[in-house]
Structures are given as structure tokens and as C-alpha cells.
C-alpha positions in Angstrom: 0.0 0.0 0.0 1.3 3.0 -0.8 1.2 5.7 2.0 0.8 9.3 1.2 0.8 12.0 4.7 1.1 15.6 4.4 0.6 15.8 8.2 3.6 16.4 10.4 4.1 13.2 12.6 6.2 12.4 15.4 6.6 9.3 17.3 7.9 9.0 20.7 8.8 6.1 22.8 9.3 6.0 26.1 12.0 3.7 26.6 13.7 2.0 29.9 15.7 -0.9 29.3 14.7 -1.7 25.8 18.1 -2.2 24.4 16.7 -5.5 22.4 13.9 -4.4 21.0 14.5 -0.6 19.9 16.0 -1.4 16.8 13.0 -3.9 15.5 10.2 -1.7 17.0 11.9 1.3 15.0 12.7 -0.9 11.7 8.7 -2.4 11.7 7.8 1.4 11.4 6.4 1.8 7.9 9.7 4.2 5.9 7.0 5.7 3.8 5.7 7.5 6.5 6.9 11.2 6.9 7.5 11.0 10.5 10.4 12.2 13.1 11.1 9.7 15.8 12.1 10.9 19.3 13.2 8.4 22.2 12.9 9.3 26.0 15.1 6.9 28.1 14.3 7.0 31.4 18.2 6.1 32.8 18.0 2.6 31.6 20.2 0.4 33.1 21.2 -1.3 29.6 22.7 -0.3 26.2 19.5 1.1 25.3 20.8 4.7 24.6 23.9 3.6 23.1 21.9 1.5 20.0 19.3 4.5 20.0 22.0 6.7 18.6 23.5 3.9 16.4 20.2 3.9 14.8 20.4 7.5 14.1 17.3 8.6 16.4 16.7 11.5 18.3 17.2 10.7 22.4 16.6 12.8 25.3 18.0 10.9 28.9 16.6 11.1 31.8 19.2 11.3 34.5 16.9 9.4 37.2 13.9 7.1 36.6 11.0 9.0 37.1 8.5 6.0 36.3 6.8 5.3 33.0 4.3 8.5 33.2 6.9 10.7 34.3 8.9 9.4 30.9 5.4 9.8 28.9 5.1 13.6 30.0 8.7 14.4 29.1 7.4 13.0 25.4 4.9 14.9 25.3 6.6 18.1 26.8 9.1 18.1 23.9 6.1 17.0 21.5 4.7 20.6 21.9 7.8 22.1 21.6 7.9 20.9 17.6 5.5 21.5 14.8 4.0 17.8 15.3 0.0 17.8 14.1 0.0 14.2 15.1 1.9 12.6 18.0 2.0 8.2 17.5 3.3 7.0 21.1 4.7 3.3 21.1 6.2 1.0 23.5 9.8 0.2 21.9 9.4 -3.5 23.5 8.7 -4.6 20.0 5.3 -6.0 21.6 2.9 -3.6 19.3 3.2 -4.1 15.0 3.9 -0.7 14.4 3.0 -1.6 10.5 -0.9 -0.6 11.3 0.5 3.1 12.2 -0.8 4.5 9.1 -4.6 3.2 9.9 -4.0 4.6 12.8 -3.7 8.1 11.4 -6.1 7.9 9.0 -8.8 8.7 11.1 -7.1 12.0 12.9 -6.4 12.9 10.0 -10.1 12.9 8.2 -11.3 14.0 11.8 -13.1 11.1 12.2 -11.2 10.6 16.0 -8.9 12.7 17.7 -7.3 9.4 19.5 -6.2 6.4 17.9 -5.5 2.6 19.7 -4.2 -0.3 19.1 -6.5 -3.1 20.2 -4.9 -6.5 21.1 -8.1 -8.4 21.6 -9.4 -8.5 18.5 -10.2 -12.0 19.9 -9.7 -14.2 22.9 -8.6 -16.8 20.9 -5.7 -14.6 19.2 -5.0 -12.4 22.4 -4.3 -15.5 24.1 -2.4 -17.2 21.4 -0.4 -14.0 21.3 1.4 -15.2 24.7 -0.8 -12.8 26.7 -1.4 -13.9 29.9 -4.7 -15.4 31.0 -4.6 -13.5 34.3 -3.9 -9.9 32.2 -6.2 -11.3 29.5 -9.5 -11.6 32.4 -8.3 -7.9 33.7 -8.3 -6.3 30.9 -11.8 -7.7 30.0 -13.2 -6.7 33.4 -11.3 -3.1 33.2 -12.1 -2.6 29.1 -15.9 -3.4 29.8 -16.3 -1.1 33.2 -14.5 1.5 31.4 -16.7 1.3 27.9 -19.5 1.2 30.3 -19.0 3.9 33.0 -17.2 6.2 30.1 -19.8 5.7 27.3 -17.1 4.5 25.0 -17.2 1.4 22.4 -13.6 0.2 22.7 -11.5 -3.2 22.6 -9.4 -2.4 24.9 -7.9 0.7 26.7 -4.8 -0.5 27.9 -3.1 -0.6 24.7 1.0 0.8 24.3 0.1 2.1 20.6 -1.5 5.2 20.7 -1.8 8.6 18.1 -3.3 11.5 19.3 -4.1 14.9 17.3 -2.1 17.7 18.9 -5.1 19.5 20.3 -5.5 16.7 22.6 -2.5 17.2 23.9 -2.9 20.6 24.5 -6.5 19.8 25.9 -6.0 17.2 28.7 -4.8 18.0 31.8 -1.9 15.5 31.4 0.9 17.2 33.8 -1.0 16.1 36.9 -1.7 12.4 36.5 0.3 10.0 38.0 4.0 9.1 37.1 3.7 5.3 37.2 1.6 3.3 35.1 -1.9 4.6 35.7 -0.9 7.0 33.7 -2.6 6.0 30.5 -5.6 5.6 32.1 -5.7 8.5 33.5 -5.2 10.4 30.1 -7.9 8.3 28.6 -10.6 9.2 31.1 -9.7 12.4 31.6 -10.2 12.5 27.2 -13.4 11.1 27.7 -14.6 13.6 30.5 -13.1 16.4 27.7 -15.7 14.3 25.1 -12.8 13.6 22.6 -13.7 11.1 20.2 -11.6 8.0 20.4 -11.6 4.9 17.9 -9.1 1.8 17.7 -7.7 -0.6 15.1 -6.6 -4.4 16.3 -2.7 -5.1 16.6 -1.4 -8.3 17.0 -0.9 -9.3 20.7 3.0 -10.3 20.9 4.0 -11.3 24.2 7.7 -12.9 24.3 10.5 -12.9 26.8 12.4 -9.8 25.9 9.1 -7.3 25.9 8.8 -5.6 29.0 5.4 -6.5 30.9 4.5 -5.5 34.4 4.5 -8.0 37.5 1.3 -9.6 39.1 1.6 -7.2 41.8 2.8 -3.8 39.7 -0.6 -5.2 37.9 -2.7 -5.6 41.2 -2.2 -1.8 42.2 -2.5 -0.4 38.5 -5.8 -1.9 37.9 -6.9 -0.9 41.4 -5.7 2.6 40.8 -7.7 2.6 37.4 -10.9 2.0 39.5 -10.2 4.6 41.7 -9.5 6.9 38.7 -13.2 5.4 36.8 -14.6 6.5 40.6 -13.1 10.2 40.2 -14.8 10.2 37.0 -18.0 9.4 37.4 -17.9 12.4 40.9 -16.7 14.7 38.7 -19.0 14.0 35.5 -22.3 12.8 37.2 -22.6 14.8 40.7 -20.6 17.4 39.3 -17.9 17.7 41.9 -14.8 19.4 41.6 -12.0 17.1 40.8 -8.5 18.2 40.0 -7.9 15.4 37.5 -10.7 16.4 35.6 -10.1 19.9 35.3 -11.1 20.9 31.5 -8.1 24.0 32.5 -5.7 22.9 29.2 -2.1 22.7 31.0 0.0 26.0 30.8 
């Protein structure tokens, strides 16, 4: 398929310890794409900066581990600093087929969606034969189907690492407070849904292998627990109307 973009894209990936999959993440990314490529290392404790530069890539270095939101904001910090109209965030763990990126810019850029994700679970069947775990496999079900539910949303999952957004969005959501860990990303979803922004997904493979980076049982415990807590902000601050600090619609300065 041949890909035509006059849209300005940059992809960022927030990277900590990825030193064997940087290189194939970056080389699955479609070359006929007009796209810069930006790398935040959040002081890995590998070669991962070393091979970032070997590859040619633009990487900023965070002199302590902040955590992977902390890493996220310092993407997206430097995303507004450029002319970017669309930002593509991807995990460099190789786990997400960065070949659907184009499908997932299509639709920002016909304004049919101002977010785009990558949905793993196209089906239980292929989730699971994708090496994803059947505890994360049940959890993300449960979370997915509150979430669609309590948000008003129609979504396969929304705890994917493949993400585009327009660049109004992130101007719009309030991104600088959330968390630093891994709640993170749910936090900027909900808050996008409490701004109404339209959001839409496309399925991506689900590759799960020893190299990719994946979160523990417990590191998984307290982020899905935190994402309920977050669902229960939500629903204060959209359906009693009480003032919530993570859902202020004040865009960040």
C-alpha cells in the first residue's frame, strides 16, 4: 500500500531498558511514512541509549527514573515544543506491530477521531495465542468493559501501548498532573473522555515474548486498582458534578 501523509508526525517512545527491541520496534515502522522519531530513556540500566544513537534517532536521557508516566510527560513536553499535528506513542518492547500506524492516522487525520489505539483483543482466541497472559487477558476484559461502560465509549481495549493523538489533545487534557507510574494512561484516557474527545481503535497483533517488557502480578494488582479509583473520580466529577482536580477541563500551561 502506498502511504501518502502531508501531516507532520512524530513518534515518541518512552523507553527503559529496551536495548533488544529498539532497533526492531523502530525498523517495523512503515519508511514511507513522513515522520520524526524521538526516544525518552528513562536512565536505563542497559545499552538502550547507546543502539538509539547507532540507529540514528533523536534521544533525550533522563538522568533518574522518574517511572513510566513521568517518561510519557517528558514525550509529550518536547512533543509541543515541535510543529507535530499528530503525536503516535509506542512502547519500543517490539510488543505492538507498528506496520498498522498508518490506519491509525487515517482517522485524525479525516477528523473522524482525535485518538487512535491499538487493540490487542481483537479476539480471545488470538489475544491468548499472542502469549498474553490469562490473568492480564481476564483484567483487561473486566477493566475494558467497566471502562466502555462507566465512560460511554465502544472500545477493545484501553490499555493498549500504541497510541496517536491529534495535537489538540495534547494541549486539551490536563496530562501534567496524572500519575508518574503506570496509571498513567488511564488516567489520560478518562480524563479524554470527561473532555468528550472522540476516540476509535484498530486491532494489533498481541506479541508477548521474553524480551518485551510486561508489568509483575503485583505492579498489575495496584495499577488496575488505581484505574478504578480513577473510573470513581470520573464518574464524581462527571455525574454529581464535583470538583476534581484530574478532571479539570483548565488545558495545562
Amino acid at each position: 500500500m502506498e502511504i501518502k501523509n502531508k501531516t507532520k508526525i512524530l513518534i515518541v517512545m518512552p523507553a527503559y531498558n529496551a536495548a533488544k527491541t529498539i532497533e526492531a520496534t523502530f525498523n517495523s515502522i512503515p519508511k514511507e511514512l513522513d515522520f520524526e522519531t524521538l526516544v525518552v530513556d528513562d536512565a536505563s540500566k542497559d545499552e538502550t541509549v547507546k543502539i538509539t544513537k547507532n540507529l540514528g534517532l533523536k534521544v533525550l536521557e533522563r538522568k533518574v527514573n522518574g517511572g513510566y508516566g513521568a517518561n510519557q510527560k517528558t514525550c509529550y513536553d518536547h512533543a509541543l515544543k515541535t510543529d507535530a499535528h499528530i503525536i503516535v506513542m509506542i512502547h519500543p518492547d517490539y510488543q505492538y506491530d507498528a506496520r498498522v500506524i498508518p490506519s491509525l492516522i487515517l482517522p485524525l487525520e479525516l477528523d473522524i477521531c482525535d485518538i487512535m489505539l491499538g487493540n490487542r483483543i481483537r479476539s480471545r482466541k488470538e489475544a491468548l495465542k499472542g502469549g498474553m497472559p490469562l490473568y492480564k487477558y481476564f483484567a483487561n476484559r473486566f477493566l475494558t468493559i467497566l471502562e466502555n461502560c462507566i465512560l460511554g465509549q465502544n472500545l477493545g481495549e484501553f490499555h493498549s501501548g500504541l497510541r496517536a493523538y491529534k495535537r489538540k489533545v495534547i494541549k486539551e487534557v490536563p496530562w501534567r498532573i496524572n500519575s508518574n507510574e503506570f496509571v498513567f494512561d488511564q488516567q489520560f484516557l478518562i480524563q479524554s473522555a470527561f473532555l468528550n474527545l472522540r476516540i476509535g481503535d484498530v486491532p494489533v497483533p498481541a506479541k508477548y515474548f521474553k524480551d518485551a517488557s510486561s508489568i509483575n502480578f503485583c505492579k498489575s494488582v495496584r495499577y488496575g486498582l488505581e484505574t478504578l479509583w480513577t473510573l470513581l473520580l470520573y464518574i464524581l466529577a462527571k455525574w454529581f458534578k464535583i470538583k476534581i482536580c484530574l478532571f479539570s477541563q483548565i488545558p495545562p500551561a
